[in-house]
N, C-alpha and C positions, 0 to 999 in steps of 0.2 A: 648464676645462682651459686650461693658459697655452700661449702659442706655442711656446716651447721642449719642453714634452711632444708636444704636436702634432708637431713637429718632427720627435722622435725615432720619433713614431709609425708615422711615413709611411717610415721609414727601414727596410724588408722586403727581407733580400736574398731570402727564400725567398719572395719573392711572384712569380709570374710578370709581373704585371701592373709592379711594379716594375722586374724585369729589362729588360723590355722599353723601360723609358725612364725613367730613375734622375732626371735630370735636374731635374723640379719638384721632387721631394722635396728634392735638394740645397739649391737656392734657399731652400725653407724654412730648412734646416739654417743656412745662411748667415746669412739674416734674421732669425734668435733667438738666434745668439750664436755666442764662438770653437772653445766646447770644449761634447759633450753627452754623458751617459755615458746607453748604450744596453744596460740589462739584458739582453737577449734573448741579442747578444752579446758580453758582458762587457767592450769596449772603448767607453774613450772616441772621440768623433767627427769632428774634426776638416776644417773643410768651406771654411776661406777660403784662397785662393793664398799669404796672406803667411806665415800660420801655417805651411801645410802647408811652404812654400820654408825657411822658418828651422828648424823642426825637424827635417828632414830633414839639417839640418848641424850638430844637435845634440850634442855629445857626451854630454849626460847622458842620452840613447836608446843605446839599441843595435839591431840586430838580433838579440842572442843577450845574453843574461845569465851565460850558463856561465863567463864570463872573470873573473866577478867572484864570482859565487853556484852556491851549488849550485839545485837545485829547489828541497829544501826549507826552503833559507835564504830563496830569493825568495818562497814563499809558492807554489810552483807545484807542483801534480801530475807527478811521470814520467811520460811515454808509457809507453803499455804496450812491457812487453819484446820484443812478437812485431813490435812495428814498426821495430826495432832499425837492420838493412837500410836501409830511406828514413831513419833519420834519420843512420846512420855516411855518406852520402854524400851528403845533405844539410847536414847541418852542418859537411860539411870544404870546403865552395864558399865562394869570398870572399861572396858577397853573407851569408851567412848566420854571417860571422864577424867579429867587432870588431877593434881594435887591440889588439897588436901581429904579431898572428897575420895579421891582415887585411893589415896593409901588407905584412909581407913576401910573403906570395902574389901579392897584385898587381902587387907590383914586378916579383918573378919570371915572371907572367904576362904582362907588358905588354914583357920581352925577347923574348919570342916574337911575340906579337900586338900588332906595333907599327903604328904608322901607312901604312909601306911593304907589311908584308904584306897588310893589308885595299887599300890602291889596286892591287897588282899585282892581285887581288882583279876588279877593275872590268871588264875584258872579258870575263872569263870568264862575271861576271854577266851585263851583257849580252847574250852571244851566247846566254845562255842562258834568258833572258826572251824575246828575240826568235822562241828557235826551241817554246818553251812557248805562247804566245802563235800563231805558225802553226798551231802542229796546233788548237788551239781554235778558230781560225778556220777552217781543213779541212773542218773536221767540221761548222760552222753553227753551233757554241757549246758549251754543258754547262755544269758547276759549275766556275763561276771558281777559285772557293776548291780543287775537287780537280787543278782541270788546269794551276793558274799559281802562287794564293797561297800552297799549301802546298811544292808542288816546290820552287820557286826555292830558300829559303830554306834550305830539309834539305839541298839538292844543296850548295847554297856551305860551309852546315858542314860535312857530308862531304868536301867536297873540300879544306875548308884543313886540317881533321884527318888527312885520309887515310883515311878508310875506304874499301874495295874498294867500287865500286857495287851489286855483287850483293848487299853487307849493307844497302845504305840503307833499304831496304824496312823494316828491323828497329826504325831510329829513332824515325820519327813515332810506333808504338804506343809504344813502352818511353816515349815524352815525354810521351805524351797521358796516361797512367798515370799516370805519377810527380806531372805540375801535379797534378793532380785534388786532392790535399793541402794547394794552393795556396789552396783556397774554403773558406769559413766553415764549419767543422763537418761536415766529411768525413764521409760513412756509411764502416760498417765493412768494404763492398764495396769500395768505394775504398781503404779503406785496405789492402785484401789484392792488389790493382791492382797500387798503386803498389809495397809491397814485392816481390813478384813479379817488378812490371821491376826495381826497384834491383835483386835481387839476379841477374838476367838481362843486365842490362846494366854490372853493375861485374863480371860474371866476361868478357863479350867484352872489356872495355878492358883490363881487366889481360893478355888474350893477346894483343890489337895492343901495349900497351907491353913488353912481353915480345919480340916482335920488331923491336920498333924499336928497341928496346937491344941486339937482337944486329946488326940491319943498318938502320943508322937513312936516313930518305927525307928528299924537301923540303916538310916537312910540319908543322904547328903541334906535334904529339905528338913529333916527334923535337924539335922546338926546346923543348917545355916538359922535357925528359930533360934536354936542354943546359946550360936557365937554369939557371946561376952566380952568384953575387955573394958576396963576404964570408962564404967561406965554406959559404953556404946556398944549396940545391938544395929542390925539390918532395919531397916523399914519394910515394909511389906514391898512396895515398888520396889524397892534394893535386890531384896530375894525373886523377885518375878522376871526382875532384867536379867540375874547370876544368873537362874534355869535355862531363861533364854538364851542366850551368849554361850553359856555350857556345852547346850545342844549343837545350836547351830556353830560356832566355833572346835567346838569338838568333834563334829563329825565329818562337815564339809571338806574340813584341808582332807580328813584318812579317805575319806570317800575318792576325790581326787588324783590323790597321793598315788592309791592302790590301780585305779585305773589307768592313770598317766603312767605310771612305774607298768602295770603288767604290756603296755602298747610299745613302752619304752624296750622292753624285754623282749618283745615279738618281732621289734623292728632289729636285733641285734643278736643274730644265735649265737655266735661265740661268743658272748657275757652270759647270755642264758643256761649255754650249755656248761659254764664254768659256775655258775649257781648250783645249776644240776647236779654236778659234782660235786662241790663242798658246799654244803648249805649252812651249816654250824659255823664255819670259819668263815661263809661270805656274807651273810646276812646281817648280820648287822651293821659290819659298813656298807652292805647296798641301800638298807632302807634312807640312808645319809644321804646316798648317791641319788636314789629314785626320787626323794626331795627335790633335790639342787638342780637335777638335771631338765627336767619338765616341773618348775613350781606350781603347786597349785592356787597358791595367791598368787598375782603375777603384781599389784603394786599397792602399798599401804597411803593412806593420804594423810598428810601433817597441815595447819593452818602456823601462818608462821604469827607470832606473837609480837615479836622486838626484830625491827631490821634484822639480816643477818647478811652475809659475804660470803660468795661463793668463786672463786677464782677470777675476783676483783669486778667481779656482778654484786650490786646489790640488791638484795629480794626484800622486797618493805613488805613492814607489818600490815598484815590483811591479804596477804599472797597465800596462795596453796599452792604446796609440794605435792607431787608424785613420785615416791621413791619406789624404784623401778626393779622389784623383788628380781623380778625372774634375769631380769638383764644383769643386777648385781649378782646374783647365782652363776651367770657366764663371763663374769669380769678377766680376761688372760692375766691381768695383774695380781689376781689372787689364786686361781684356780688352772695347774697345767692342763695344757687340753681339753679347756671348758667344752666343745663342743662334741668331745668324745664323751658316751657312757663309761665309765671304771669303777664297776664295782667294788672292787679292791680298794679303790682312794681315801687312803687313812689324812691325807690334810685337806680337812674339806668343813671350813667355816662357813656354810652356807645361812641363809637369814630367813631360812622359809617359818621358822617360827617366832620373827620379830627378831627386837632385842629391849635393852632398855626394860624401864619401868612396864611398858606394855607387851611383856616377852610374853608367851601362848601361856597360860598357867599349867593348861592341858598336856601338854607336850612329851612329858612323857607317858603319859597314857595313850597318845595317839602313838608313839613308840612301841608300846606292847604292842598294841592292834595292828598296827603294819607289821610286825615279826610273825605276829602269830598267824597273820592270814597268807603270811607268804610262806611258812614252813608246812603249812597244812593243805596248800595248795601243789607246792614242790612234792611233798609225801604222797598225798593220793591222788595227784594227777600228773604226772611224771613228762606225760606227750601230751601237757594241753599247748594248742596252738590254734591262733586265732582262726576264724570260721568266717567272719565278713570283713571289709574295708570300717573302720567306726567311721559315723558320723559323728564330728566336733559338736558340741554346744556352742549356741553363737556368742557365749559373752566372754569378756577378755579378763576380766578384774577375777573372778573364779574360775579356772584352767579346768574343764574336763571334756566326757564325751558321753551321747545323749547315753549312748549302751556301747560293750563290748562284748558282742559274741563272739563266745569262743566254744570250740570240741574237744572231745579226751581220748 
């Protein structure tokens, strides 16, 4: 057996023992070459930072084919019809749309959710990591992830969308559903999940954009109604896919992020206790660090468009890419001591928020929120340490853990 088979071998997302720390296998994948095609599941593999950085700004990828191909011109199967629902609301979201469909949304999107809106954005985060973070300490502890990681994040989308709070309750599930789509080879359980919330959660947005068109607020969903330019305005589906993708793009990675970083931190006292100590001067290159080091995306998928050449591989048009987030996060060729935590690490281009035309929009907003809930946690809870072993979540494509308990 050559190393590159090996390679591919060890490459199990359904393995738990895998999930649980993908990491060596990458390495291999690294050490046997740029590109690996992996039957199991039908993409190529794509495992070093330089590759995954350039393709990712590829034009001859896409995210979607439909702009160019039908199915069965790409050589691709339909979805089945009954999953019609996740994919009409799926596929009208910039992330899951090419040019020229794709810029115009964005452009439209980014008069709304402009740089001013995410910093007014900033206290409100905070007071609200602060006051998240109190009650956990109240109480002696619990699950990080249910009493801070997941809150924060829902409440700030909720709050720049406008949803009443008495609905927020409604979003974590309708999100947690719908990703589930997001992992390699979804059971059909899932996939009756996620249409269920699509079609759950695109009839509430259509009744808030419904009244925000009769009495609009100061709220992202009144200003995506707004956005104008040359002409062109959102479509109603346009604005129900932004909310969607908003949400769940915007919360999932911090959600992640904050879990994976506080396990990452419990598994390492001397960086913790060197947080401990300077938190103004280390935090913000850790939250860079607690990205890179444990991704919470672990791979993006690109459809390849026009041949392309990968170190004298040719990948034909109607191939899928798996660019290998978390393993280009650990590339030794870009990153010293990939496998060490260093929160100090000022050169650290890491790609957990994309790059290219499809870079996070979010990102710095997920930026406050990981600061904020780490300076509010460092502040009033000075001796938290974790309280049980976590159990992983089983899927590989979103990195987290079901819960973190931890005590103060």
């Amino acid at each position: 057996m050559d190393a590159a088979f090996e390679a591919v071998e060890a490459f199990a997302p359904s393995s738990p023992e895998f999930v649980a720390d993908p990491y060596p296998a990458y390495a291999r994948l690294r050490e046997a070459g740029r590109a690996h095609y992996c039957p199991p599941t039908g993409q190529w593999l794509i495992p070093r930072h330089a590759d995954v950085s350039a393709l990712l700004r590829d034009r001859r990828l896409g995210r979607t084919y439909l702009h160019r191909f039908t199915h069965e011109e790409f050589g691709r199967t339909p979805p089945p019809p009954g999953h019609e629902p996740f994919h009409t609301l799926n596929d009208n979201g910039m992330l899951d749309l090419e040019a020229p469909t794709h810029t115009r949304i964005r452009r439209l999107v980014s008069k709304a959710f402009t740089p001013r809106t995410v910093e007014g954005l900033r206290p409100y985060v905070e007071r609200l990591a602060d006051d998240l973070v109190h009650d956990l300490v109240a109480d002696g502890g619990g699950d990080l992830k249910a009493r801070v990681a997941e809150p924060l994040p829902v409440a700030v989308i909720a709050q720049m969308l406008g949803i009443p709070e008495s609905d927020r309750g409604l979003l974590r599930p309708w999100s947690a559903a719908i990703c589930g789509m997001y992992e390699l080879n979804p059971s059909k359980e899932t996939a009756a999940h996620a249409v269920r919330a699509s079609l759950e959660f695109t009839a509430y947005l259509r009744e808030l954009i419904s009244a925000r068109r009769e009495k609009p607020a100061e709220d992202l969903i009144s200003g995506l109604i707004a956005a104008y330019e040359d002409g062109e305005s959102l479509t109603e589906q346009e604005m129900i896919s932004t909310c969607v993708l908003l949400l769940n793009a915007g919360h999932e990675a911090t959600v992640n992020a904050t879990v994976n970083g506080w396990h990452a931190l419990f598994r390492d006292p001397a960086q913790l206790a060197a947080l401990r100590a300077d938190p103004a001067g280390l935090v913000p290159t850790a939250v860079e660090e607690l990205m890179r080091y444990d991704t919470p995306l672990q791979l993006f998928e690109r459809w390849v468009l026009d041949d392309i050449e990968i170190d004298g591989v040719t990948i034909p048009r109607g191939a899928e890419l798996a660019l290998l987030f978390g393993s280009a996060n650990h590339d030794p060729a870009v990153f010293a001591d990939p496998a060490e935590l260093d929160l100090s690490r000022r050169d650290n281009p890491h790609i957990s928020f994309s790059a290219g035309i499809h870079y996070c929009i979010g990102a710095p907003l997920a930026r406050i929120e990981l600061t904020a809930s780490l300076h509010a946690l460092l502040r009033r809870a000075p001796a938290l340490r974790l309280a049980a072993p976590p159990p992983r979540t089983p899927n590989f494509v979103i990195r987290g853990f079901e819960e973190l308990l931890v005590t103060v």
